[in-house]
SEVO-960661 format. One record per residue (C-alpha): residue in one letter; x negated, y negated, z. Coordinates in steps of 0.05 Angstrom, whole numbers, plus 32768, in hexadecimal, padded with zeros to 4 digits. Layout:
<rs>
{r "A",{X,Y,Z}}
...
</rs>
This chain:
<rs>
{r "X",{7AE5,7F28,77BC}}
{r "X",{7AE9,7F58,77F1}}
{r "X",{7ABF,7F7F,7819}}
{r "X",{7ABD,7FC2,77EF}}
{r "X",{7AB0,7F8B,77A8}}
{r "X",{7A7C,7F6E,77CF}}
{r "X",{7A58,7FB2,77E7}}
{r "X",{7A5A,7FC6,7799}}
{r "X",{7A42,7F87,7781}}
{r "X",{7A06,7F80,77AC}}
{r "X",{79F9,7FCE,77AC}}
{r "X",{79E0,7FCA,7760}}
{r "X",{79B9,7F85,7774}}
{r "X",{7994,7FA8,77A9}}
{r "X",{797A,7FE3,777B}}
{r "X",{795F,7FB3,7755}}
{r "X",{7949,7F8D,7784}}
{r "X",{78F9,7F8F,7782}}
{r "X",{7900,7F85,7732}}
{r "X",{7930,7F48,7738}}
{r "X",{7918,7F13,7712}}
{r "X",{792F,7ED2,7743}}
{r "X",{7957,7EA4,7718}}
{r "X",{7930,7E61,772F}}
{r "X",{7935,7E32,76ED}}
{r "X",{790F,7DFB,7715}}
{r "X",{78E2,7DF7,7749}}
{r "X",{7903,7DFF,778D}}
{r "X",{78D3,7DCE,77AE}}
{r "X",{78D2,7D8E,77A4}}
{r "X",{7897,7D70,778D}}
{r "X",{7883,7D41,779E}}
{r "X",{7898,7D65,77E8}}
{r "X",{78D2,7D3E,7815}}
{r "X",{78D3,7D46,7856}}
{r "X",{791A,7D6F,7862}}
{r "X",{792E,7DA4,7841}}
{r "X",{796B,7DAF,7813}}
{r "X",{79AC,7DE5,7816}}
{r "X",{79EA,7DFB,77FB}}
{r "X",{7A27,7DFF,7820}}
{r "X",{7A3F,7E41,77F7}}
{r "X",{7A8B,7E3C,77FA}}
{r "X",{7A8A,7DF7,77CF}}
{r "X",{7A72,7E1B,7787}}
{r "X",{7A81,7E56,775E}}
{r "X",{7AC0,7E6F,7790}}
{r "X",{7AD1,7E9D,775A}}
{r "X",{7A92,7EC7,7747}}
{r "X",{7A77,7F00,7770}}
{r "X",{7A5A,7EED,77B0}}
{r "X",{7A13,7F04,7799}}
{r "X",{7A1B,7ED4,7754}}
{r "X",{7A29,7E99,7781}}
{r "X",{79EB,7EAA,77AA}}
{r "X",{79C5,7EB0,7767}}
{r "X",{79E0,7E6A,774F}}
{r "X",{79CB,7E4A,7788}}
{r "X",{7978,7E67,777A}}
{r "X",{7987,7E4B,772E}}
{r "X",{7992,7E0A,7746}}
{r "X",{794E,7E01,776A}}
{r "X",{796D,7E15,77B9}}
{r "X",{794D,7E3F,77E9}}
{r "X",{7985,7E41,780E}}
{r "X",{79CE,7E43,7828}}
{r "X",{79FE,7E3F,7856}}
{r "X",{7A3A,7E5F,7865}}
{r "X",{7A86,7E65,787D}}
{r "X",{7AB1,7EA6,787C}}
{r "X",{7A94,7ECC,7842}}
{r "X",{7A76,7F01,7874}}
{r "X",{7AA3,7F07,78A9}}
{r "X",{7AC5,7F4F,7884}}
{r "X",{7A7B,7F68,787C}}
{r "X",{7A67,7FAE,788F}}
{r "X",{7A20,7FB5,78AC}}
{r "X",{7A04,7FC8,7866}}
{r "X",{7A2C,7F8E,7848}}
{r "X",{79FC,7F66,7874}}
{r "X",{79BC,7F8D,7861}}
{r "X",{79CC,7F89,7813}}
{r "X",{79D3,7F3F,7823}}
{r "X",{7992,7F3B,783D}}
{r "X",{796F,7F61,780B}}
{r "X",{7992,7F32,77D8}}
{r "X",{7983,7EF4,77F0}}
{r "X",{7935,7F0A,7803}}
{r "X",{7935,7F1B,77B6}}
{r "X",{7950,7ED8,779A}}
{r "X",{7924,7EAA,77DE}}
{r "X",{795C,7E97,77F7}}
{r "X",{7967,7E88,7843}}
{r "X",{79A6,7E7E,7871}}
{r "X",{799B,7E39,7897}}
{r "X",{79E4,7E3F,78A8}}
{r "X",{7A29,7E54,78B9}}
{r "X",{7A6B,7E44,78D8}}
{r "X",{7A7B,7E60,7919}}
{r "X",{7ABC,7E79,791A}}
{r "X",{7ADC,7E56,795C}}
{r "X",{7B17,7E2F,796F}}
{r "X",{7AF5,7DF7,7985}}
{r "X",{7ACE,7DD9,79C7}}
{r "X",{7B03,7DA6,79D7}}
{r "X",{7B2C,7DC8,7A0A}}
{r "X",{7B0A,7DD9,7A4D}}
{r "X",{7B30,7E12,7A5E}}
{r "X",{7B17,7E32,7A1F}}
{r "X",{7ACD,7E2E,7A39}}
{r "X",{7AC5,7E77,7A3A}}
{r "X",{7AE8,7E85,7A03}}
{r "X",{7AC0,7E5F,79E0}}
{r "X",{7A78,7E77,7A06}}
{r "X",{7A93,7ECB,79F4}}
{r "X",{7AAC,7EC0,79AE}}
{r "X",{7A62,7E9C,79AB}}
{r "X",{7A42,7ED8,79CD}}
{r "X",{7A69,7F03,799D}}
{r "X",{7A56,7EE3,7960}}
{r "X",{7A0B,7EE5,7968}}
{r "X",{79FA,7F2B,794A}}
{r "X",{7A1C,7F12,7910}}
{r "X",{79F0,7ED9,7905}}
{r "X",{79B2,7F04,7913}}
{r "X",{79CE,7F2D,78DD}}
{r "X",{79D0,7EEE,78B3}}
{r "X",{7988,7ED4,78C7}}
{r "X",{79AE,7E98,78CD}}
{r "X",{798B,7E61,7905}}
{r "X",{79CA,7E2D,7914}}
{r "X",{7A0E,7E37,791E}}
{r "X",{7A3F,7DFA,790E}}
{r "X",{7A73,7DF8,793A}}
{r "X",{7AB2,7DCE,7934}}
{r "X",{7ACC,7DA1,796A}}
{r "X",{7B15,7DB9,795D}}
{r "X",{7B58,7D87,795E}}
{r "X",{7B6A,7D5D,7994}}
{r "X",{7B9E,7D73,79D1}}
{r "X",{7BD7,7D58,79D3}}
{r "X",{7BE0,7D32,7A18}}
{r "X",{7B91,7D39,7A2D}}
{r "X",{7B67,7CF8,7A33}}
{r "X",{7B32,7CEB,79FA}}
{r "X",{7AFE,7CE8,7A3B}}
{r "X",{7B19,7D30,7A56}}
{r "X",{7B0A,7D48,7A10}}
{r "X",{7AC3,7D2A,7A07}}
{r "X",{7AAD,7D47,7A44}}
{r "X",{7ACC,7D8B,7A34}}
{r "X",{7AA0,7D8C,79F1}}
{r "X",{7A66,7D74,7A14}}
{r "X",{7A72,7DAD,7A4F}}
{r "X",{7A7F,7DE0,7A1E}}
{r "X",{7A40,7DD8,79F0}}
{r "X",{7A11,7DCE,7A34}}
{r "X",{7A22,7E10,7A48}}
{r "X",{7A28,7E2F,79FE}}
{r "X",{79DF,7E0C,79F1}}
{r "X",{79C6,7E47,7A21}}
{r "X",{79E4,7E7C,7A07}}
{r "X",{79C4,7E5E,79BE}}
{r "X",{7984,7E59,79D9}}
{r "X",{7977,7E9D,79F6}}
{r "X",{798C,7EB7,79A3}}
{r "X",{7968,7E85,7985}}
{r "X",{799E,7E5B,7965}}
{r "X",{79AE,7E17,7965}}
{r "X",{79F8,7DFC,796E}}
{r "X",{7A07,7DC6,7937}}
{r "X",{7A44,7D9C,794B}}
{r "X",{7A6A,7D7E,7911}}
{r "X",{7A88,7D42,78FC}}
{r "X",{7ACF,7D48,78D1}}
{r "X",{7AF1,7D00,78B6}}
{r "X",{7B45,7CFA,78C7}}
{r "X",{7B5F,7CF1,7884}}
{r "X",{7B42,7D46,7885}}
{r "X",{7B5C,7D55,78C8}}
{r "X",{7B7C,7D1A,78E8}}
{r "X",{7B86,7D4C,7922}}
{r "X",{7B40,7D5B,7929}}
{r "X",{7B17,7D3A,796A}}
{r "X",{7ACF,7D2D,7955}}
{r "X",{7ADA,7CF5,791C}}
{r "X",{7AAB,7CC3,7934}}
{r "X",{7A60,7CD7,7922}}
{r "X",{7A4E,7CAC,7962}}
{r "X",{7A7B,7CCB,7992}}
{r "X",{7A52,7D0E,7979}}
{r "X",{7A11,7CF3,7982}}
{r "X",{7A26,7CDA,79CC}}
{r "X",{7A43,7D20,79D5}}
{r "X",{7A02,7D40,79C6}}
{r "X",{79D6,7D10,79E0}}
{r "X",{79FE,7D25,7A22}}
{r "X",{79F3,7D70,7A12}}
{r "X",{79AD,7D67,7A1C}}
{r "X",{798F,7DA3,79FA}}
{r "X",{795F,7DAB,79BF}}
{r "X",{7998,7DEB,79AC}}
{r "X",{79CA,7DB1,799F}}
{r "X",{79C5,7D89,7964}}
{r "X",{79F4,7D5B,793A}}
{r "X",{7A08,7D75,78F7}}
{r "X",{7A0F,7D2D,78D6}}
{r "X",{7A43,7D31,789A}}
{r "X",{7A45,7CF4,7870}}
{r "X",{7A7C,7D01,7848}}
{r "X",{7AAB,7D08,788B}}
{r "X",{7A89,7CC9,78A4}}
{r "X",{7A8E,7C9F,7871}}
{r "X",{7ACE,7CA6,786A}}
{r "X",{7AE0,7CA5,78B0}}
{r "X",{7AAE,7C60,78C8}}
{r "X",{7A75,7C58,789D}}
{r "X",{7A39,7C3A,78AD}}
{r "X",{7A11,7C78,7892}}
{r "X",{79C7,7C64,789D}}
{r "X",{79C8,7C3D,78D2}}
{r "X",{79E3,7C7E,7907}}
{r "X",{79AE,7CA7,78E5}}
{r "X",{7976,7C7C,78F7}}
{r "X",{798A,7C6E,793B}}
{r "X",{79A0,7CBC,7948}}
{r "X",{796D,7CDD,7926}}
{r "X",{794E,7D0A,7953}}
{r "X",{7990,7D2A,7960}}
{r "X",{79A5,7D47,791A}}
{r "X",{799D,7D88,7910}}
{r "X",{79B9,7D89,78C3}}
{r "X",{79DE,7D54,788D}}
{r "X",{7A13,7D66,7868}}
{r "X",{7A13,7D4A,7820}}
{r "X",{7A51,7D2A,77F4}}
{r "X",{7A6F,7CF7,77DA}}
{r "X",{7AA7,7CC6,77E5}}
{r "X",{7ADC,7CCB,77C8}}
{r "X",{7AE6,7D18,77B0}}
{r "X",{7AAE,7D3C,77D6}}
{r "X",{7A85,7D3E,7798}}
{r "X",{7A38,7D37,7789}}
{r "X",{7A15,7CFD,779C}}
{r "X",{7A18,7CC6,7763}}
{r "X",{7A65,7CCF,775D}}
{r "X",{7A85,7CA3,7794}}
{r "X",{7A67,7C69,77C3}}
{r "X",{7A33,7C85,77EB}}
{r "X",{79EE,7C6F,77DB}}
{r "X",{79CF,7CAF,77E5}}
{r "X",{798D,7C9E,77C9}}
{r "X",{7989,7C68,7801}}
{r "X",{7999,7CA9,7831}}
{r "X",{796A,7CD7,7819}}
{r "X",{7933,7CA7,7818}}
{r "X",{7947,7C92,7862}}
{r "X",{794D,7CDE,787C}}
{r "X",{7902,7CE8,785E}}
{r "X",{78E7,7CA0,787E}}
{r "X",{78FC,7CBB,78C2}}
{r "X",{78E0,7D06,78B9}}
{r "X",{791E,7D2A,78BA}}
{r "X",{78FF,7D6C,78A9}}
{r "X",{7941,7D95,78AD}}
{r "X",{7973,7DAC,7885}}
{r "X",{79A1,7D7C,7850}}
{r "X",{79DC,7DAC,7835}}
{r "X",{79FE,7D9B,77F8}}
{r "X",{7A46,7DA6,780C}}
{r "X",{7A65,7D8A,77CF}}
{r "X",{7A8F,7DA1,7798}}
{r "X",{7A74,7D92,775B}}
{r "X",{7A93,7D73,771B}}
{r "X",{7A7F,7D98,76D8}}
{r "X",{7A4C,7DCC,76E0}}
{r "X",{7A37,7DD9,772E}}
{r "X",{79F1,7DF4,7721}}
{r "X",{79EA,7DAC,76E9}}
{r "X",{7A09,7D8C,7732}}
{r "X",{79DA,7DAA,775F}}
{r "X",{799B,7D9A,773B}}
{r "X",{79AC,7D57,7732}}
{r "X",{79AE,7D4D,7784}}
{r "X",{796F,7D6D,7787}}
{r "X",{794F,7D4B,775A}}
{r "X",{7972,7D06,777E}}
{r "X",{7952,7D16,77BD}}
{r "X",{7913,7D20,77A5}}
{r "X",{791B,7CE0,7773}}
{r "X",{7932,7CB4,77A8}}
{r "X",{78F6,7CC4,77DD}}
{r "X",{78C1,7CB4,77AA}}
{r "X",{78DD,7C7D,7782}}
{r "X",{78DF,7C54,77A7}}
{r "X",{791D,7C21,77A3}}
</rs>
């Protein structure tokens, strides 16, 4: 959909805005309550409905909110206040979205990387959206795996400013090498040393299990010993990035672990479900909140 669809789509939604009825089926919190809170990574459901229906798929399956990639990056400034109206009308929040960057891995790139940051701020005020997730990038050929850690760690020290004087937080991101065997960051434990070296309560670890488990395993144990340093999970399973239930991660075992240590951020569901994706969605809700209380 482009951006003149999307303007006409969400123009009629915002008329009606104050006499939208929100299309919550099921409560969207979890009671008994558990301690972090749940998302949807947006660009893994509906990819063929009107951005506005995806956002109102997302409310009908219990969410409060979502995160996002690229959808917005054609917007027009009322694009972005039609969004805003929209998702205030459904209670849905941004928790949230890809920064659109090269990577962190080459030091020459350092301010590259600290003006396309700069630049990209008003946009995510726009959004409301708190965290950006930014992407290590792929490897360079002929540099030393200990040139490149530093380089990310240099790189996010001085972009952790910049985020903290807007009032974002930098999420760096793990991706397995079956995806991307170019791709640096595969190790979840080189990230946490990487932002354990950042130093900087801006900095956090977006901790994707899918990418993990795939790429070295050992799920729980990294959480609990890295804990304080994620900023947001990432939730799918392995094989075929489906819901949790379809592959071999014990999720339950996760989601009772992330609540036993107080993780009291976000969880995004950044699967693609099989059969319906609002039947898929509920289900992982109601998994999260199933596995914190019943104890196994």
């Amino acid at each position: 959909m482009d951006r003149r669809q999307f303007s006409r789509s969400l123009a009629s939604a915002a008329v009606g805005a104050v006499a939208v009825r929100t299309p919550i089926s099921l409560a969207a919190d979890i009671d008994p309550p558990i301690s972090f809170k749940l998302s949807v990574m947006l660009w893994t459901i509906y990819r063929d409905l009107p951005f506005e229906e995806r956002l109102e798929k997302v409310s009908e399956s219990g969410y409060r909110s979502v995160e996002l990639v690229n959808e917005f990056h054609q917007w027009s400034d009322e694009d972005f206040r039609k969004f805003r109206a929209k998702k205030q009308a459904l209670g849905l929040t941004v928790d949230a979205c890809t920064l659109p960057v090269k990577g962190i891995v080459d030091p020459s790139k350092k301010d590259e990387f600290l003006s396309d940051l700069k630049k990209f701020l008003p946009t995510a005020e726009k959004l409301e959206c708190p965290a950006l997730i930014i992407l290590s990038g792929n490897r360079i050929d002929g540099q030393a795996h200990e040139r490149t850690h530093q380089a990310c760690v240099d790189t996010l020290s001085h972009g952790a400013d910049v985020a903290a004087k807007a009032d974002v937080t930098l999420l760096l991101e793990n991706i397995d090498p079956e995806e991307n065997p170019k791709y640096f960051l595969t190790s979840v434990a080189e990230g946490f040393e990487i932002i354990r070296e950042v130093n900087h309560p801006r900095v956090k670890f977006l901790y994707d299990f899918y990418h993990e488990q795939i790429s070295e395993g050992n799920l729980i144990e990294k959480l609990e010993k890295n804990i304080d340093l994620v900023g947001l999970v990432h939730i799918a399973d392995v094989p075929g990035r489906h819901q949790p239930g379809t592959g071999e991660i014990n999720f339950a075992s996760i989601f009772r672990k992330l609540d036993e240590l107080k993780y009291n951020r976000y969880a995004a569901m950044e699967f693609i479900p099989t059969g319906d994706p609002v039947k898929a969605l509920r289900g992982a809700r109601e998994l999260a909140g199933k596995s914190v209380h019943e104890k196994a």
